[in-house]
Backbone as a chain_set.jsonl record, in Angstrom:
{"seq": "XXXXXXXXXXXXXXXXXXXXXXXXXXXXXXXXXXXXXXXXXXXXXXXXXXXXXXXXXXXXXXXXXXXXXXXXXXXXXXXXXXXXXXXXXXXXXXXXXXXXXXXXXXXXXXXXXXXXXXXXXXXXXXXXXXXXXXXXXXXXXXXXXXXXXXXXXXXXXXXXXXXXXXXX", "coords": {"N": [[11.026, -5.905, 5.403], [13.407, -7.03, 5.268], [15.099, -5.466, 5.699], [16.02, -3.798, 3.87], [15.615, -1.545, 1.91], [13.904, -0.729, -0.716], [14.118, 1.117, -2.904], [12.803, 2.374, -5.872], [12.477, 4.084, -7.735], [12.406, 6.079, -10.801], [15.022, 7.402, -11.327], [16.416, 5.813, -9.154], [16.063, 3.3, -10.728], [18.009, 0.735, -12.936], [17.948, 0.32, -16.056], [18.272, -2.765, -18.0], [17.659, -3.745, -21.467], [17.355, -6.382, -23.009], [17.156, -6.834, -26.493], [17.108, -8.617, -27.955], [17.062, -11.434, -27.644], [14.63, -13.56, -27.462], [11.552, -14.432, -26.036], [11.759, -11.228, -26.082], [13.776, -9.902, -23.414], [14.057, -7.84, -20.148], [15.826, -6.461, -17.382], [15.638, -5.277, -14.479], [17.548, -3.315, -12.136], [18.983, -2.414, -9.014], [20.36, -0.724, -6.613], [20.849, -0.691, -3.229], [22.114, 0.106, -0.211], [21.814, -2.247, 2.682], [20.349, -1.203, 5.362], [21.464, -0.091, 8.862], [21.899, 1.695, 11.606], [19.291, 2.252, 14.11], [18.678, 4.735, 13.886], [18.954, 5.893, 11.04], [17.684, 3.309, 10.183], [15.311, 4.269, 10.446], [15.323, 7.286, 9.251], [14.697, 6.124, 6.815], [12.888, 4.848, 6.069], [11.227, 6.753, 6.251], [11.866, 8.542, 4.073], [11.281, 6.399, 2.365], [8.465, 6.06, 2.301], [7.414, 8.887, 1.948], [8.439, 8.479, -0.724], [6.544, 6.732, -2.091], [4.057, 7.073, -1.51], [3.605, 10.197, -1.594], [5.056, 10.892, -3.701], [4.889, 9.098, -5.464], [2.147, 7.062, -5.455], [-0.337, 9.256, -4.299], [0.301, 11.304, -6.634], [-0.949, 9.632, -8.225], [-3.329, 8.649, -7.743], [-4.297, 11.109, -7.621], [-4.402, 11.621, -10.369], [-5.992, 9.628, -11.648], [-8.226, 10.612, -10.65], [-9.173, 12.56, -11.836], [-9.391, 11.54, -14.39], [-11.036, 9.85, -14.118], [-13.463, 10.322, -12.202], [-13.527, 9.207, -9.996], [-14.464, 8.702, -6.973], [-11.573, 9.731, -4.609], [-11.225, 8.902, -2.513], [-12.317, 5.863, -2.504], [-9.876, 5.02, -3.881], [-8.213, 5.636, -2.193], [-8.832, 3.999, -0.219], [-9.145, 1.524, -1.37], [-5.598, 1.259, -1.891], [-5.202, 1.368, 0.765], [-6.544, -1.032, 2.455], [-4.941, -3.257, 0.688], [-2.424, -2.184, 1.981], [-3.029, -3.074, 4.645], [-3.025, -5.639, 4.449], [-1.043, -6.241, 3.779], [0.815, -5.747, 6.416], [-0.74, -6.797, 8.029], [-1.325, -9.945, 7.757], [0.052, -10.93, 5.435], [3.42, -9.913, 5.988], [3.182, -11.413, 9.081], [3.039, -14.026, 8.781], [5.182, -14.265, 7.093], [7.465, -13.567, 7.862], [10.27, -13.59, 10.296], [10.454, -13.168, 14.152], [12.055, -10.914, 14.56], [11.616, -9.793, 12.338], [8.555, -9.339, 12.145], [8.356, -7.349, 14.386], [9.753, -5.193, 13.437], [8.164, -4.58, 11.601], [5.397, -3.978, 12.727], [6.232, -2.063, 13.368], [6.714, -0.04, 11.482], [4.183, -0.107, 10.415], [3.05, 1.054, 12.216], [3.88, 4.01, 12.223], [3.324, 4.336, 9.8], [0.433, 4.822, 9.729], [-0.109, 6.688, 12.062], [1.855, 8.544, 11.618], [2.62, 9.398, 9.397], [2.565, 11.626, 7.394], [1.005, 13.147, 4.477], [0.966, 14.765, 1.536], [-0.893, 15.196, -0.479], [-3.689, 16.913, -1.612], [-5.575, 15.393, -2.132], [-6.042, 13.163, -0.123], [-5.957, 14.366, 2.538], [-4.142, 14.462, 6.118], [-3.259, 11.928, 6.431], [-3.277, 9.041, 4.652], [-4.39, 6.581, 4.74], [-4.978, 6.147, 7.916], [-8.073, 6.835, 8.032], [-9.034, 4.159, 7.277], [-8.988, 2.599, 8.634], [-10.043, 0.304, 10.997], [-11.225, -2.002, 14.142], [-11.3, -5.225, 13.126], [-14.619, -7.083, 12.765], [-15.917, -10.28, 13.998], [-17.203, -12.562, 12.012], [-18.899, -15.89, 10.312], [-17.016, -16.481, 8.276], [-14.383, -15.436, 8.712], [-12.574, -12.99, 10.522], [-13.041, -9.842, 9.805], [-12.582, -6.779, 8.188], [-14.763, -4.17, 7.619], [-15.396, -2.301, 4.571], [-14.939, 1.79, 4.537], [-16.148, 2.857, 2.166], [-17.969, 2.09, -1.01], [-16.233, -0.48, -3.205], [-17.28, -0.348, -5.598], [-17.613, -3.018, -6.69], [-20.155, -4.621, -7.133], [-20.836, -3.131, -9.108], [-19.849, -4.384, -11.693], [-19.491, -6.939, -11.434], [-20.788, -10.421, -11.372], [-24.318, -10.474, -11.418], [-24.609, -8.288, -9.661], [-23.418, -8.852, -7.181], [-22.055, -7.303, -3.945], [-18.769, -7.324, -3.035], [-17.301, -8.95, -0.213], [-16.246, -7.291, 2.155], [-18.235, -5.018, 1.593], [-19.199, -2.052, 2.565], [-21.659, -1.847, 2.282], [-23.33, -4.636, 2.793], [-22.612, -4.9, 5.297], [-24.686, -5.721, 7.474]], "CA": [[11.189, -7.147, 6.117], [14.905, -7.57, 4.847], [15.9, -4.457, 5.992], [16.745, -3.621, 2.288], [14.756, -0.522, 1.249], [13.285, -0.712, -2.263], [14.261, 2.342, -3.849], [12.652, 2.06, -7.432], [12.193, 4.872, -8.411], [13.173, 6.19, -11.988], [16.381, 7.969, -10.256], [17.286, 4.749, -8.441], [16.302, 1.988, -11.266], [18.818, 0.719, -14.262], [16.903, -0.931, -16.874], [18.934, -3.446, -18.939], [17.0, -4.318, -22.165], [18.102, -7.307, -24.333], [15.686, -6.704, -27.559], [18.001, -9.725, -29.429], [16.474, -12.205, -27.513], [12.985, -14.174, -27.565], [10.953, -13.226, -26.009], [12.919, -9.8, -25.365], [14.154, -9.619, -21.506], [14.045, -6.536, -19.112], [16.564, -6.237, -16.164], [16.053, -4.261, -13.661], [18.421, -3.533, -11.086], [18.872, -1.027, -8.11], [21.695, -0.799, -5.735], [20.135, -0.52, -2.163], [22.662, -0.841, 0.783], [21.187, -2.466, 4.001], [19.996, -0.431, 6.727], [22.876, -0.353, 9.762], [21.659, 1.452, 12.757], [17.449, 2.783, 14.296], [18.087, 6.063, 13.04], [18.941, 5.343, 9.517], [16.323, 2.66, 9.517], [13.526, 5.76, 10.854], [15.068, 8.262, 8.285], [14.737, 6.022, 5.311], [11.594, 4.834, 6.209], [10.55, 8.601, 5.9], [12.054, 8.852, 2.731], [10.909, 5.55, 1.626], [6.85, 6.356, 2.448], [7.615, 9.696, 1.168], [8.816, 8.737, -2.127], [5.71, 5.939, -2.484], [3.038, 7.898, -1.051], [2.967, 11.561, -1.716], [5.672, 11.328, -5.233], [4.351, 7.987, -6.39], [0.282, 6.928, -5.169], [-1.127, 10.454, -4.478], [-0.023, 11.828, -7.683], [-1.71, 8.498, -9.615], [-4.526, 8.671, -7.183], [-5.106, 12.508, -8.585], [-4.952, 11.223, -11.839], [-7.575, 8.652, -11.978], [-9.735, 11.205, -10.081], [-9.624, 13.434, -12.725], [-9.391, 11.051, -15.493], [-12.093, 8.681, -14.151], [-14.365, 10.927, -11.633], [-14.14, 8.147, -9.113], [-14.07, 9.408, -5.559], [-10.551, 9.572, -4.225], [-11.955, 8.027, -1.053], [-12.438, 4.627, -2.787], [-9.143, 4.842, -4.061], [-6.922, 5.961, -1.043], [-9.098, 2.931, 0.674], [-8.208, 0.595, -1.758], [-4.06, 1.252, -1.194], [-5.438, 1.036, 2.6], [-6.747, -2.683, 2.342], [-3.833, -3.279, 1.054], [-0.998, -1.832, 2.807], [-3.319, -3.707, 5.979], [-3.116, -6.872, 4.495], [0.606, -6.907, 3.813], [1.511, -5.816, 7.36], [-1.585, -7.909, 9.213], [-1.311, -11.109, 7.121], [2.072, -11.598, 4.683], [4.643, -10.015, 7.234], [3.417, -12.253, 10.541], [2.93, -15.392, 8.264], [6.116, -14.888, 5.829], [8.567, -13.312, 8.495], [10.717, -14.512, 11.944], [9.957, -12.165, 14.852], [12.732, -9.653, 14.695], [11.315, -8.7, 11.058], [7.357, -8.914, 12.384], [8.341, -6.711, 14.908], [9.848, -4.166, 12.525], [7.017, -4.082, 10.364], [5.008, -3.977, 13.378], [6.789, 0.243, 13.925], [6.918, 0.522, 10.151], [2.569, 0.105, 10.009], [2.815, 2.005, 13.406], [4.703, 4.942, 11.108], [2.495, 4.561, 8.473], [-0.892, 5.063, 10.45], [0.035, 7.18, 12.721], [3.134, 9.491, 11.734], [3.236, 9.739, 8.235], [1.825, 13.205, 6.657], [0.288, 12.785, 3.044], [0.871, 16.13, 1.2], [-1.481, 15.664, -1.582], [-4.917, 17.412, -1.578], [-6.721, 13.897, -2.27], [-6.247, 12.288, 1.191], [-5.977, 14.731, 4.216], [-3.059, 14.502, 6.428], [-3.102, 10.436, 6.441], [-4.14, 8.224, 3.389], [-4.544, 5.12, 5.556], [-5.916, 6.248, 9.066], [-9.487, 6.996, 7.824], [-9.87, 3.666, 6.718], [-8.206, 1.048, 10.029], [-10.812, 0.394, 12.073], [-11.45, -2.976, 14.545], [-12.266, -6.252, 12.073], [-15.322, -7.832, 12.809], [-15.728, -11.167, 13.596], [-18.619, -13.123, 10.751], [-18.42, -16.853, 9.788], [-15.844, -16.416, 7.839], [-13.452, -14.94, 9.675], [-13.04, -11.325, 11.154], [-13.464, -8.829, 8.71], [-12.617, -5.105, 8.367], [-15.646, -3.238, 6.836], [-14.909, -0.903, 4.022], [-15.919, 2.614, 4.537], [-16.209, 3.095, 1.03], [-17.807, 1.197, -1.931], [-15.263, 0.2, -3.959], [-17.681, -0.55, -6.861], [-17.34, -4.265, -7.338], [-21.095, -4.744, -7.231], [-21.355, -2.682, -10.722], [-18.921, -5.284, -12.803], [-19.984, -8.417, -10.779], [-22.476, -11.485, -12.196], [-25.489, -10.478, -10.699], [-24.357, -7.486, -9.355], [-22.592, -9.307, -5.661], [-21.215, -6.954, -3.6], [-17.726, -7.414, -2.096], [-17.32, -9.343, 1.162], [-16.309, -6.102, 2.615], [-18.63, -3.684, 1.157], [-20.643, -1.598, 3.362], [-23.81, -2.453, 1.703], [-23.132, -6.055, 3.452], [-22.273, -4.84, 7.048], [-25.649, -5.696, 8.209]], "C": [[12.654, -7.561, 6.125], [15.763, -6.762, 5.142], [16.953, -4.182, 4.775], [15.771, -2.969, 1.904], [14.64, -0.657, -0.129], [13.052, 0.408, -2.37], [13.985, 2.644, -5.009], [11.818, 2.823, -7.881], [12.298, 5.655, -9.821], [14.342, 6.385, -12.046], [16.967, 6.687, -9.695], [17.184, 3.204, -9.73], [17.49, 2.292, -12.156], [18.391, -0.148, -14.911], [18.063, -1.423, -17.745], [17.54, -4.169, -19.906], [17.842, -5.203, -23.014], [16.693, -7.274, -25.506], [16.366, -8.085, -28.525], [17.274, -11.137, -28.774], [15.168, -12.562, -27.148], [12.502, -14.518, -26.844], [12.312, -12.29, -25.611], [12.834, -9.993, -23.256], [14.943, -8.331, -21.07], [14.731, -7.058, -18.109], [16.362, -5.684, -15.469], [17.115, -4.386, -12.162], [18.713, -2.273, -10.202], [20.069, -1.263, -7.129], [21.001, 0.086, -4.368], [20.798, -1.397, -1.035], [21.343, -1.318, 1.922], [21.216, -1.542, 4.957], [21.323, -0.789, 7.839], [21.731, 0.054, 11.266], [19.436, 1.933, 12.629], [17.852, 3.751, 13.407], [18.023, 6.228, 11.457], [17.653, 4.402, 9.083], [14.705, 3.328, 9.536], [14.073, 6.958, 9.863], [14.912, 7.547, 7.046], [13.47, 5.559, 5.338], [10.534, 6.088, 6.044], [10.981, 8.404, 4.794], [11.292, 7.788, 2.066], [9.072, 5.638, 1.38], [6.846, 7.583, 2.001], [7.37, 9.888, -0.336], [7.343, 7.931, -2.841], [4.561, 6.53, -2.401], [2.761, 9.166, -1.565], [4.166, 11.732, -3.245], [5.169, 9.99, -6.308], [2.576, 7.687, -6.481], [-0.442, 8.173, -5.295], [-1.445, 11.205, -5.784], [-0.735, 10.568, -9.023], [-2.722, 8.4, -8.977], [-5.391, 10.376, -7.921], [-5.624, 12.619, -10.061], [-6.08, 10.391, -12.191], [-8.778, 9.782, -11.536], [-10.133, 12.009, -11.177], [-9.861, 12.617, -14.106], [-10.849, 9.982, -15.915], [-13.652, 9.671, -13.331], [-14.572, 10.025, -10.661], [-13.513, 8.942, -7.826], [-12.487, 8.988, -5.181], [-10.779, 8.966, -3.256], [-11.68, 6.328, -1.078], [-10.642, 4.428, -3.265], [-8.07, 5.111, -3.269], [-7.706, 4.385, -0.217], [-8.856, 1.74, -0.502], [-6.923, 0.218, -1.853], [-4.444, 1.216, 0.525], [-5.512, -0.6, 2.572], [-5.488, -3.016, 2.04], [-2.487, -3.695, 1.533], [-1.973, -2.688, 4.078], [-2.965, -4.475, 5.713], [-1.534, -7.345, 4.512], [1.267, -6.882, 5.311], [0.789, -6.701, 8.523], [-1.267, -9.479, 8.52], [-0.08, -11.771, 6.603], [2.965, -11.448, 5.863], [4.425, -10.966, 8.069], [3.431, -13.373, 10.017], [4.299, -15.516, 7.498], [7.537, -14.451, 7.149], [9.317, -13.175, 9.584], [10.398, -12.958, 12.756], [10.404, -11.247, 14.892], [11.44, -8.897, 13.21], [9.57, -8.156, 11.421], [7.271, -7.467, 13.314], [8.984, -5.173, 14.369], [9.078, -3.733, 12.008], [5.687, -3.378, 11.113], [5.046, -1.792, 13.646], [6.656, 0.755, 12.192], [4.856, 0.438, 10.152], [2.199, 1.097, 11.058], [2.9, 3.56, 12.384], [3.447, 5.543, 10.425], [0.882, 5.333, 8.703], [-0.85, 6.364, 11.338], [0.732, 8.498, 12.631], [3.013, 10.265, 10.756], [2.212, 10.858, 7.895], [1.924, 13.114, 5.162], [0.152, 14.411, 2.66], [0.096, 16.281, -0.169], [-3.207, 15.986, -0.572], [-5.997, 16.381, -1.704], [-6.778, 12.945, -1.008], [-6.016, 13.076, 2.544], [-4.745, 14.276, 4.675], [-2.725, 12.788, 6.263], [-3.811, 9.762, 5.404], [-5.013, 7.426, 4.044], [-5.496, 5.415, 6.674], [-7.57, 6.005, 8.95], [-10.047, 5.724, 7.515], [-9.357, 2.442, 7.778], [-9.289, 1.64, 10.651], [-10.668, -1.73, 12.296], [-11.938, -4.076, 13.299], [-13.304, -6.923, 13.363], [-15.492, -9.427, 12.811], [-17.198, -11.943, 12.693], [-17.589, -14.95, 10.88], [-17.534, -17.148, 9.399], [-14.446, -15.993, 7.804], [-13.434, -13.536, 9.74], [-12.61, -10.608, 9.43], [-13.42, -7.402, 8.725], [-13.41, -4.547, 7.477], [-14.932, -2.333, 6.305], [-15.412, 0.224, 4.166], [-16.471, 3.004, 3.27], [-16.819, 1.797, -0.109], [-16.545, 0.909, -2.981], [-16.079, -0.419, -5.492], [-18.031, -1.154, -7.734], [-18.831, -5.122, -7.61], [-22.049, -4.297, -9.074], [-20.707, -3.697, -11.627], [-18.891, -7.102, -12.482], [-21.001, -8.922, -11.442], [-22.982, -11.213, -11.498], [-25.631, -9.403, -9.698], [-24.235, -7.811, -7.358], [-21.921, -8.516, -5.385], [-20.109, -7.854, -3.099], [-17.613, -8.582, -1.003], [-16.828, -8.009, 1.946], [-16.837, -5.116, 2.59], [-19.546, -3.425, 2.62], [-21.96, -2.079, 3.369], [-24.196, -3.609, 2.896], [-23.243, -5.874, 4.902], [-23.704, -5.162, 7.869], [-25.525, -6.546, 9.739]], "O": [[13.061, -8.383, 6.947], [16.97, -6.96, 5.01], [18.178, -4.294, 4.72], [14.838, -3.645, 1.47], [15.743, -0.688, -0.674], [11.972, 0.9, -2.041], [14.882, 3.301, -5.538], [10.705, 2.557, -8.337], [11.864, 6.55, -9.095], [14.985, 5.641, -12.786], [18.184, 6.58, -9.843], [17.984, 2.269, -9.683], [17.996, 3.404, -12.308], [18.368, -1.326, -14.555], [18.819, -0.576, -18.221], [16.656, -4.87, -19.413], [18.849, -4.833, -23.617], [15.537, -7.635, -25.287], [16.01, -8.355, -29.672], [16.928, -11.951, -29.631], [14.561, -11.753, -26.446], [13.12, -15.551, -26.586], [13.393, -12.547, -25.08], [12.017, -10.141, -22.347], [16.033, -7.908, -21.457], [14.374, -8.188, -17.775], [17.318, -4.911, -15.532], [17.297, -5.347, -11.415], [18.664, -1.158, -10.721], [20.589, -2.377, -7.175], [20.691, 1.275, -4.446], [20.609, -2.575, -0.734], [20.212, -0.833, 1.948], [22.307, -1.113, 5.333], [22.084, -1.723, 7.584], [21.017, -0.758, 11.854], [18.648, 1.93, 11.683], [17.473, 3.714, 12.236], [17.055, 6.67, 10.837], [16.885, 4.55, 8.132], [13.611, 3.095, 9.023], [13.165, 7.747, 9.602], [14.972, 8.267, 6.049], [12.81, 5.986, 4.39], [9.336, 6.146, 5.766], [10.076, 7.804, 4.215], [10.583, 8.173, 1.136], [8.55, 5.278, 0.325], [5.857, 7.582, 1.268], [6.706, 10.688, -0.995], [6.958, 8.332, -3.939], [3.922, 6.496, -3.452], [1.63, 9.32, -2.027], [4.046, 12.797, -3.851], [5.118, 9.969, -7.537], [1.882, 8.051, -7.43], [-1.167, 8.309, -6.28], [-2.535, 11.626, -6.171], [-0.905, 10.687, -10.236], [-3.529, 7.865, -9.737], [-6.484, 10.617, -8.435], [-6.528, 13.194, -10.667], [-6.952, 10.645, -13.023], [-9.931, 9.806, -11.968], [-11.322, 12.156, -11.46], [-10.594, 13.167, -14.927], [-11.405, 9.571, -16.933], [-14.746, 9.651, -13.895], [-15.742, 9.882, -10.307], [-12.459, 9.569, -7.72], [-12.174, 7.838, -5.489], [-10.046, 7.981, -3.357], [-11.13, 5.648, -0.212], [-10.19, 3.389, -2.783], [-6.95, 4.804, -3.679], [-6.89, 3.696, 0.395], [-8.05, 0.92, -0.062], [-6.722, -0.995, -1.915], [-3.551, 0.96, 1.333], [-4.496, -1.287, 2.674], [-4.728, -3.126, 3.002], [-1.792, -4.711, 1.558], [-1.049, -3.139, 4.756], [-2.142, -4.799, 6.569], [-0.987, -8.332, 5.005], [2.111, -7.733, 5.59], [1.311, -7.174, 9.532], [-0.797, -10.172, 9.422], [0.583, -12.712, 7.039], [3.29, -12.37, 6.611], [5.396, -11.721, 8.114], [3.941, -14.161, 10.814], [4.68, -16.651, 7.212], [8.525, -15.184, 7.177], [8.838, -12.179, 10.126], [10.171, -11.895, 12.177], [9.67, -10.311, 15.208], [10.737, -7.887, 13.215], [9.192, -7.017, 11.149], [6.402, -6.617, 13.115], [8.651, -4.13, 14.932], [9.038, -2.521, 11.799], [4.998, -2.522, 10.557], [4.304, -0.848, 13.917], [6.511, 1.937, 11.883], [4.435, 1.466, 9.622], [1.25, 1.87, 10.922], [1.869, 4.044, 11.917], [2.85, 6.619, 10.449], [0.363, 6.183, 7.979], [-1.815, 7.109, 11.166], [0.403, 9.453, 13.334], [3.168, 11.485, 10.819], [1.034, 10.764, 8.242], [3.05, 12.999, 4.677], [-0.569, 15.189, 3.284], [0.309, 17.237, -0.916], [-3.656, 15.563, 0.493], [-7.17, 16.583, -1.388], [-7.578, 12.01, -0.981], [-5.896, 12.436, 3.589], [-4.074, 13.664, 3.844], [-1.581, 12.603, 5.85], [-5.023, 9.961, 5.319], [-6.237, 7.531, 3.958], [-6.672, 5.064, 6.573], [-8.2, 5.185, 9.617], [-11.272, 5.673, 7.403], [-9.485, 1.283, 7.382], [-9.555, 2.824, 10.856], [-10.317, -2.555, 11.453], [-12.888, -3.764, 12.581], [-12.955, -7.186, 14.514], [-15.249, -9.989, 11.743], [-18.293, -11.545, 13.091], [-16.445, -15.224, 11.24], [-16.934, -18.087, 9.923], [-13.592, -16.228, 6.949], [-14.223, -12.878, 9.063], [-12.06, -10.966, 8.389], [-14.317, -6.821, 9.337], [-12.878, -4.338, 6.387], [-14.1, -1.632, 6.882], [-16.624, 0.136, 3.971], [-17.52, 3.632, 3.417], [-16.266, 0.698, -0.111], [-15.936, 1.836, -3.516], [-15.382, -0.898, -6.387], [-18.476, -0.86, -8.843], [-18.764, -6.187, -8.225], [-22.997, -4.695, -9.751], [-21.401, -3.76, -12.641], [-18.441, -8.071, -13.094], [-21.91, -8.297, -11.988], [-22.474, -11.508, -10.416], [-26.579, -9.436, -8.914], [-24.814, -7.158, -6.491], [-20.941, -8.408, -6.122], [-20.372, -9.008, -2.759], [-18.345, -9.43, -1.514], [-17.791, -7.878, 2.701], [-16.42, -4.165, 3.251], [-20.206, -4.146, 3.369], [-22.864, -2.489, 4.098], [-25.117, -3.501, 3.704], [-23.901, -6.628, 5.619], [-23.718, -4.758, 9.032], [-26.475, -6.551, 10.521]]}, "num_chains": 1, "name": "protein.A"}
């Protein structure tokens, strides 16, 4: 939105710890010029969904799968919800039109462009799970394709407002 890539990766952070004071305080700090012209702002946008996606999410999405046995499905559609909500909801409500309209090619990107090189989501994390919202009482609504589970740890065992189960 700021046209200031968030690079925070281990490689790009610098942690300052103060352990002398109470509570102890963490710094972090990153050095991340501003974007200049399109093409720079379309190759770092590759790098930047790159580095989040297939070196950061995929490989912690592989891990839970193996660690937990929970379908990767539910968990590439939970980073889906989401990544929707930040570019349908926060961006058009928090940011003036040049930046909506950025974010606007950056969810385009994301849906559309971007190639997911882990074995847990197929060429696109995201795609499989954007479809039309629904409109209900409560306002439109994008069905999940996936449970994501919230029915097992719920009082009384309530799905979701999004779960499948519900879509009746």
């Amino acid at each position: 939105m700021w046209e200031k890539p968030i690079l925070a990766g281990p490689d790009e952070l610098e942690i300052d710890l103060n352990t002398q004071a109470a509570p102890f305080i963490m710094k972090l700090t990153t050095s991340n010029p501003l974007m200049k012209s399109d093409q720079e702002r379309e190759d770092t946008r590759a790098e930047l969904a790159n580095k989040l996606i297939n070196e950061n999410l995929a490989p912690f999405v592989e891990t839970m799968v193996k660690a937990t046995k929970l379908s990767a499905a539910i968990l590439w559609e939970n980073a889906a919800i989401y990544l929707f909500w930040v570019y349908e909801t926060l961006i058009p409500n928090e940011g003036n039109a040049e930046q909506v309209s950025r974010a606007k090619e950056d969810f385009h990107y994301l849906l559309r462009e971007f190639n997911c090189t882990s074995f847990t989501c197929g060429a696109n994390p995201f795609m499989p799970y954007y479809s039309d919202k629904l409109e209900r009482e409560e306002g439109a609504i994008r069905f999940r394709r996936t449970c994501c589970l919230y029915d097992q740890v719920s009082e009384g065992g309530a799905c979701c407002k999004t779960c499948p189960k519900a879509r009746g």
